[in-house]
C-alpha positions in Angstrom: -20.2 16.4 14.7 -17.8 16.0 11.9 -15.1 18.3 11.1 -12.9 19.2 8.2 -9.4 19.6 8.6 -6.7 20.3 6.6 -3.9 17.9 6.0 0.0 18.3 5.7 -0.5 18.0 1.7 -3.3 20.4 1.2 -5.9 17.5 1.2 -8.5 17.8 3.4 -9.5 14.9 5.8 -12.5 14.7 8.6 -12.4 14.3 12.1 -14.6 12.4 14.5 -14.4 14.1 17.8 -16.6 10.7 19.6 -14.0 8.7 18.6 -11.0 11.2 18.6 -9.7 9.7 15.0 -9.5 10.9 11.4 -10.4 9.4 8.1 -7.1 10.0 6.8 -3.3 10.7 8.0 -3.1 14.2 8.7 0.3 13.8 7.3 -1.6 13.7 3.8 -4.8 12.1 2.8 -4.4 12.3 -0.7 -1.3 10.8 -0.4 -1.8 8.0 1.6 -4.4 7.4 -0.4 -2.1 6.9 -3.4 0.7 5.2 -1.5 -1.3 2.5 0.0 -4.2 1.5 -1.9 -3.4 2.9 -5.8 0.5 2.2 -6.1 0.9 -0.4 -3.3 -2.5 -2.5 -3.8 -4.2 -1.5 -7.0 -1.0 -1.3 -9.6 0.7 -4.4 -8.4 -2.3 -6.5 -9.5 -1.7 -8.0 -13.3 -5.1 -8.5 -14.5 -6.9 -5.9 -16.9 -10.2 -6.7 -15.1 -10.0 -5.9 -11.7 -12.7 -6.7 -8.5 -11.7 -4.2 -5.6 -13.1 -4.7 -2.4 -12.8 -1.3 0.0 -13.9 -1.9 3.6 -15.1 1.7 4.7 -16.1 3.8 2.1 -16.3 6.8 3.9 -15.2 10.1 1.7 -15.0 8.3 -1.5 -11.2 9.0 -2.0 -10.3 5.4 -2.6 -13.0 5.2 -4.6 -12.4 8.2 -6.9 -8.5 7.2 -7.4 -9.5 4.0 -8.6 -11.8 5.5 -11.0 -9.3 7.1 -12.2 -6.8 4.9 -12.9 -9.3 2.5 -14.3 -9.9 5.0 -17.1 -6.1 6.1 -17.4 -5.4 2.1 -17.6 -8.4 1.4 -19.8 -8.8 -1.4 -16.6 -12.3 -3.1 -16.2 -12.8 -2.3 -12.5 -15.7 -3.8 -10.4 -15.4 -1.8 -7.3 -17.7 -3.3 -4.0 -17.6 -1.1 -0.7 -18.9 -1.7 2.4 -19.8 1.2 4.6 -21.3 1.3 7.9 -22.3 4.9 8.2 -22.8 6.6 4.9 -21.4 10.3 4.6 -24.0 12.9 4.1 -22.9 14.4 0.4 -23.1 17.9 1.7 -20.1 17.3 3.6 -18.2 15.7 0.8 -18.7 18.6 -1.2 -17.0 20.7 1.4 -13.6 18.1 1.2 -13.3 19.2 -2.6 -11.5 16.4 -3.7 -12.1 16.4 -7.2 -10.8 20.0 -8.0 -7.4 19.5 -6.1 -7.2 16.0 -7.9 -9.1 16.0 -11.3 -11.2 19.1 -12.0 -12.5 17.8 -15.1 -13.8 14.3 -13.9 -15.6 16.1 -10.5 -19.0 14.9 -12.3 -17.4 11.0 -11.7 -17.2 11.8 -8.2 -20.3 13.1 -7.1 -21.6 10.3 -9.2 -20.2 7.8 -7.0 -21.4 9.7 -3.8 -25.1 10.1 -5.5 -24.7 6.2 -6.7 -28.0 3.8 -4.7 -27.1 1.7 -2.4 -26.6 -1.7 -2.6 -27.2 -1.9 -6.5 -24.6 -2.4 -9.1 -24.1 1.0 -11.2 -21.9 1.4 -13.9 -20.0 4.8 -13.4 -18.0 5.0 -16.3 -17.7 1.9 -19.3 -14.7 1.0 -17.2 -15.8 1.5 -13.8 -18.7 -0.7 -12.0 -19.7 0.1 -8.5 -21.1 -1.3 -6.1 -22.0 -0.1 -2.4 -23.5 -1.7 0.4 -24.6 -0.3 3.4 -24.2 -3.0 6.2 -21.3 -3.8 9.1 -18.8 -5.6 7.5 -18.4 -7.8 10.7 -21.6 -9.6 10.1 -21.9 -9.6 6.0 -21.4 -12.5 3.8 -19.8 -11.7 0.0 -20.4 -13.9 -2.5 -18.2 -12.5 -5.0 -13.7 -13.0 -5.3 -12.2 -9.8 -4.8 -8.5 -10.0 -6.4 -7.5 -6.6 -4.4 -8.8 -5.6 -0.7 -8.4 -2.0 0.3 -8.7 -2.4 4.4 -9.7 0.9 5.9 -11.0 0.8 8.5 -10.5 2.8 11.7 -7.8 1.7 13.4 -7.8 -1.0 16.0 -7.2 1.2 19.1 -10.8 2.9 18.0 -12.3 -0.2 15.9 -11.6 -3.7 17.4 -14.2 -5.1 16.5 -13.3 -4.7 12.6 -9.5 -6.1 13.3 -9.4 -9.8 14.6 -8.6 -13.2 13.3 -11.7 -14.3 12.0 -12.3 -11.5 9.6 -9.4 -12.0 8.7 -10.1 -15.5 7.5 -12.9 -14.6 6.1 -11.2 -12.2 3.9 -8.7 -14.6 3.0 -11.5 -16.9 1.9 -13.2 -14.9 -0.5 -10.1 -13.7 -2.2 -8.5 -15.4 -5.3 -4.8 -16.5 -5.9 -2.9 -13.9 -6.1 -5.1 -11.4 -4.4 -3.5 -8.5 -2.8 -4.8 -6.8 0.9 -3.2 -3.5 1.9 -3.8 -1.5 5.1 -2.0 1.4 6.4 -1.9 -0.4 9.8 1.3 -2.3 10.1 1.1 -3.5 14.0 3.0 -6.8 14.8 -0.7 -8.1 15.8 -2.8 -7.0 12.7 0.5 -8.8 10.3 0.5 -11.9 12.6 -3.1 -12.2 12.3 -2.9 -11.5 8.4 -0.3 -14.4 8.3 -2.0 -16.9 10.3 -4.6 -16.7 7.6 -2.6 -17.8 4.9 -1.5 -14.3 3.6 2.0 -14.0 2.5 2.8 -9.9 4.8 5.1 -7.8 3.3 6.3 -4.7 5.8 6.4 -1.8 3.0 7.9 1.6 3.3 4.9 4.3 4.4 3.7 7.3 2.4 5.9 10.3 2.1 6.2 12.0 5.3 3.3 10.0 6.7 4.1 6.4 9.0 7.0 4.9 8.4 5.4 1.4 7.7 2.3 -0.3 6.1 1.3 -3.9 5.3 0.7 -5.7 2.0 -0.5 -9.2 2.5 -0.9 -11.8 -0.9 -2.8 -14.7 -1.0 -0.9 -17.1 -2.3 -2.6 -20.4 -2.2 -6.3 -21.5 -1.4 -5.7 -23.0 1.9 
């Protein structure tokens, strides 16, 4: 069963006691969150309109920053996620994200929790989203994503979600200049990213949180 537990920045997380692993960093969820996929992804793509893919949608937090920014930046996002096991929305509620990070926009997050599945819904004028329920290991996208937030658990609990041919397949379906973060920064998860065709950069960690992620760029079509 699921538990709620309360990270090192006042941010709640959950915890999956079958696999012995949390959603987020207990160093911080909210600010991992930020670090890796809003500041280190999101912000260092150019383009005012933006297609996000998020593998693992679990809490929504991902989500929710990006909305966010996309109606700070006045950004057209199109944001597709890909989530195995859905969330019940009762326990979101309980994580109350939106009134430690934007009180006034809680409506936008519950809307993306109470969003279909698998159809396009606009959110906001600025914000599209899409989520599809399905194992990301077997699915085929059809659309170019030009920024990939990879969060999935991590390899010692998920190996099926971390190898080379996802990998390639992610490469494939991203355009130039696409951008792929991932809090995971092992030597076998950037060597994988690399053989690809991913440019890896080894970044600086979230305050207080690991000392090292990855950012990987796709810099040609190969």
């Amino acid at each position: 069963m699921l538990q709620i537990e309360k990270t090192a920045d006042g941010s709640n997380t959950l915890f999956v006691p079958e696999l012995d692993e949390h959603y987020h960093s207990t160093k911080g969820a909210l600010t991992e969150s930020e670090h890796i996929f809003i500041q280190t992804g999101l912000r260092h793509c150019p383009l005012q309109e933006i297609h996000v893919l998020e593998i693992g949608f679990g809490t929504g937090l991902n989500a929710f920053l990006t909305l966010l920014e996309a109606e700070k930046t006045a950004c057209d996002i199109h944001y597709t996620s890909i989530e195995r096991y859905p969330l019940d929305e009762t326990i979101v509620k309980e994580l109350h994200y939106p009134e430690l990070i934007a009180p006034a926009q809680a409506e936008m997050f519950h809307a993306l929790h109470q969003a279909a599945w698998n159809l396009p819904q606009e959110v906001t004028p600025h914000f599209t989203l899409l989520k599809i329920e399905g194992d990301f290991t077997r699915f085929k996208f059809r659309e170019k994503y030009n920024v990939v937030y990879f969060d999935a658990f991590a390899p010692e609990k998920q190996p099926e979600m971390w190898n080379q041919k996802l990998f390639d397949s992610l490469h494939s379906i991203m355009n130039t200049g696409g951008i792929l973060t991932t809090y995971c920064a092992k030597g076998t998860v950037r060597r994988m990213l690399q053989t690809s065709g991913f440019r890896v950069e080894r970044l600086p960690g979230p305050p207080g949180g690991k000392r090292e992620i990855l950012r990987a760029t796709k810099e040609t079509n190969r």
